[in-house]
TIVO-2410 file (N, C-alpha, C; in nm, 3 decimals):
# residues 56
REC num residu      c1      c2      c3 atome chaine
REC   1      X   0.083  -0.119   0.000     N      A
REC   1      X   0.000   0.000   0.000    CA      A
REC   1      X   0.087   0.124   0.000     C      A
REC   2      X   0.035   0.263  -0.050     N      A
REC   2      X   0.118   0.375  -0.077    CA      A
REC   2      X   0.124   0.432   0.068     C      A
REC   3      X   0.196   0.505   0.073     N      A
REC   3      X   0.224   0.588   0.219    CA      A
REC   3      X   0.107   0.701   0.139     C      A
REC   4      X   0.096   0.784   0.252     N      A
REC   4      X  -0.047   0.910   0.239    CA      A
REC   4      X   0.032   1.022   0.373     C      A
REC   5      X  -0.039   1.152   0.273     N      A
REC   5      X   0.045   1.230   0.371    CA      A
REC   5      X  -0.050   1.302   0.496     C      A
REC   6      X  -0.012   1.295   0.626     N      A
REC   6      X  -0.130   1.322   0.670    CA      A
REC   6      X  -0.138   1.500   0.657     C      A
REC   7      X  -0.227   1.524   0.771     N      A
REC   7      X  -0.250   1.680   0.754    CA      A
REC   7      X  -0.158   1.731   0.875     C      A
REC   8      X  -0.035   1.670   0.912     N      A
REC   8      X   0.027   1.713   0.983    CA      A
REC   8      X   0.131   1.768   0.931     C      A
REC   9      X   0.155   1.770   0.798     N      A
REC   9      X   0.222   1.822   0.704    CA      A
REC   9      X   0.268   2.004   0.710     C      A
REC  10      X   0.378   2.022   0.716     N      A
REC  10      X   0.422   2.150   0.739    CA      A
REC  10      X   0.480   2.223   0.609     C      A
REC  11      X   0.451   2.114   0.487     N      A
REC  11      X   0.536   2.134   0.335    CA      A
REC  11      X   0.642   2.231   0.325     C      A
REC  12      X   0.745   2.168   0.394     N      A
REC  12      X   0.885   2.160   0.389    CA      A
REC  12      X   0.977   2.137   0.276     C      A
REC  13      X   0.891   1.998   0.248     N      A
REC  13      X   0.949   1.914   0.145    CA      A
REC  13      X   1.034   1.843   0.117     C      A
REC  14      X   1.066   1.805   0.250     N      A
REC  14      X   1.177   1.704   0.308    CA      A
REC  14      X   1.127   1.537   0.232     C      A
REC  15      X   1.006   1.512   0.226     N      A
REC  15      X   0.973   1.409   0.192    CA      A
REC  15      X   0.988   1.400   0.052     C      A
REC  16      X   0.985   1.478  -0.066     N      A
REC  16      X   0.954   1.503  -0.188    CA      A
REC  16      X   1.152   1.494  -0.247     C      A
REC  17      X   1.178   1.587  -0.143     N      A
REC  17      X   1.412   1.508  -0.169    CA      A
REC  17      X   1.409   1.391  -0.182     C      A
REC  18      X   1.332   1.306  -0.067     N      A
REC  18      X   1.392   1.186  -0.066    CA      A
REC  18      X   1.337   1.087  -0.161     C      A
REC  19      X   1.214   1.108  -0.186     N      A
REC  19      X   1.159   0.991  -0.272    CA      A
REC  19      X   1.234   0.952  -0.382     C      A
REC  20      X   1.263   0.837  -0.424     N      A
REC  20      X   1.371   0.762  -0.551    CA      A
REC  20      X   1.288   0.786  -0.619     C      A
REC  21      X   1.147   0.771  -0.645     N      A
REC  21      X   1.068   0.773  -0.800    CA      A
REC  21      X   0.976   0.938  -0.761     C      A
REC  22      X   0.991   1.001  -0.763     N      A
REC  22      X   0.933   1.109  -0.711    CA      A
REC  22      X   0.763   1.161  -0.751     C      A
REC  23      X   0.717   1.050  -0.658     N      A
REC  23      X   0.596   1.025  -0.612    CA      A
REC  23      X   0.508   1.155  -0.537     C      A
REC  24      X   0.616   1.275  -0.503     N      A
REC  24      X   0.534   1.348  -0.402    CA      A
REC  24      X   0.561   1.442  -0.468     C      A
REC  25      X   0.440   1.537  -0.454     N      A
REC  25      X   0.442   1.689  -0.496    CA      A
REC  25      X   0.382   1.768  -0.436     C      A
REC  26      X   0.406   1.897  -0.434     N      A
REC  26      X   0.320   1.997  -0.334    CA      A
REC  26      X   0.188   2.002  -0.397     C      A
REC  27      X   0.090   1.973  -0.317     N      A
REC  27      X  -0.051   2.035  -0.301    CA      A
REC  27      X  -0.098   2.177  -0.257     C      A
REC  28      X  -0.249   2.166  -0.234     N      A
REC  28      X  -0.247   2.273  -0.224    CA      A
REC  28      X  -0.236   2.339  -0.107     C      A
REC  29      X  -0.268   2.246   0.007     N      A
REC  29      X  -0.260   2.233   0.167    CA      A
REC  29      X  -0.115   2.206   0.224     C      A
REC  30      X  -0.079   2.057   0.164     N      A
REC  30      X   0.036   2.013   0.181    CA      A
REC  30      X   0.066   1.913   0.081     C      A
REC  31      X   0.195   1.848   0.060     N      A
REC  31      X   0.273   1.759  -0.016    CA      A
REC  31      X   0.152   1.630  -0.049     C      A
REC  32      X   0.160   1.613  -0.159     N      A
REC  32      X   0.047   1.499  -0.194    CA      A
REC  32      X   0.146   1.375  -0.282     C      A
REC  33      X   0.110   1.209  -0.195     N      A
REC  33      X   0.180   1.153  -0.250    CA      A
REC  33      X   0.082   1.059  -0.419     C      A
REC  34      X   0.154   1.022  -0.481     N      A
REC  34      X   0.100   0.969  -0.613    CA      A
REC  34      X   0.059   0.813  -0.584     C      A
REC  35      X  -0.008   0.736  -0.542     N      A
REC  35      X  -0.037   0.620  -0.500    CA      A
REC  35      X   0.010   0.547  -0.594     C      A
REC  36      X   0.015   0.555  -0.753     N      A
REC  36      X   0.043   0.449  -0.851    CA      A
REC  36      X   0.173   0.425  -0.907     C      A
REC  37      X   0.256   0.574  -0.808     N      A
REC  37      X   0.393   0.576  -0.864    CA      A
REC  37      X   0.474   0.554  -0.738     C      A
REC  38      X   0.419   0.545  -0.605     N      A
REC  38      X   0.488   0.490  -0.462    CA      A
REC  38      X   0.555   0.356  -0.464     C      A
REC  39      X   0.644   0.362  -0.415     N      A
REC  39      X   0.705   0.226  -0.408    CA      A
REC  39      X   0.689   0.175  -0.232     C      A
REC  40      X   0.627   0.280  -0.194     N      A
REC  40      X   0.602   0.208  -0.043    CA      A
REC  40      X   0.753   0.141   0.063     C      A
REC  41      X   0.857   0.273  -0.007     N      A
REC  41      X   0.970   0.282   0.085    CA      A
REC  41      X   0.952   0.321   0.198     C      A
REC  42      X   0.923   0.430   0.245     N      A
REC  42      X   0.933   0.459   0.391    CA      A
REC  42      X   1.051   0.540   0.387     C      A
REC  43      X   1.079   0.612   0.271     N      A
REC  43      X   1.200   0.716   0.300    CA      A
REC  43      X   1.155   0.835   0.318     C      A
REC  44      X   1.022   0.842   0.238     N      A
REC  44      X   0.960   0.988   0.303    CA      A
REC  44      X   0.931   1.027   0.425     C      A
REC  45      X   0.865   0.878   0.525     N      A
REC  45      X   0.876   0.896   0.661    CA      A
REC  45      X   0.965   0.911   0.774     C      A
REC  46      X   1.070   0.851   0.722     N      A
REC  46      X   1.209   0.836   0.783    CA      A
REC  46      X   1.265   0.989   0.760     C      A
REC  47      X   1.226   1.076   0.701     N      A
REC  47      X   1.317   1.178   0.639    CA      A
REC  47      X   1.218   1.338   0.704     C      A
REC  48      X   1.077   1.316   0.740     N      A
REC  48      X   0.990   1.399   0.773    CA      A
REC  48      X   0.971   1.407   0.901     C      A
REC  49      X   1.009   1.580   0.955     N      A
REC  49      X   1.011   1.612   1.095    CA      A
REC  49      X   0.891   1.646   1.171     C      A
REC  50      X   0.796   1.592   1.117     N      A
REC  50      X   0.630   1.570   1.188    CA      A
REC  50      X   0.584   1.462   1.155     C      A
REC  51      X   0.657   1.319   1.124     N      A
REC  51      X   0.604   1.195   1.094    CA      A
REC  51      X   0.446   1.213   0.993     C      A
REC  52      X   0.449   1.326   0.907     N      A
REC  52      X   0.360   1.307   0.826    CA      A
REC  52      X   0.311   1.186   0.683     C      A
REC  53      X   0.385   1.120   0.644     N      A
REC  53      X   0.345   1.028   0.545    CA      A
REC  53      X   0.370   0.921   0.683     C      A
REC  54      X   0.224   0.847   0.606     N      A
REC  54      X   0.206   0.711   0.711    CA      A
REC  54      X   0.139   0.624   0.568     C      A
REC  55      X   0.197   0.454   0.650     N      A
REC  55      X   0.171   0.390   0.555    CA      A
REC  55      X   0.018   0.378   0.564     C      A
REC  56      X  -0.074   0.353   0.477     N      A
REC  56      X  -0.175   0.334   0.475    CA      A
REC  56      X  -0.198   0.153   0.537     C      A
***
């Protein structure tokens, strides 16, 4: 399953560096991840200083 970003999101964009297939882009609130292009690493979470992307 894709990681999802929650609304704890501060769009930084710490998560959007790290992604290898670059799955995340800014929205309009905050960073929105691409569900069909996630590889369901966990580098965006590992890398984000409000634990905002959670795996679904």
């Amino acid at each position: 399953m894709a990681y999802q970003i929650s609304d704890a999101c501060i769009s930084c964009g710490a998560c959007a560096e790290e992604c290898p297939v670059n799955a995340i882009s800014a929205g309009d609130t905050k960073y929105e991840i691409n569900a069909e292009v996630c590889l369901d690493c966990g580098a965006c979470a590992a890398t984000c200083p409000v634990e905002a992307p959670q795996a679904e």
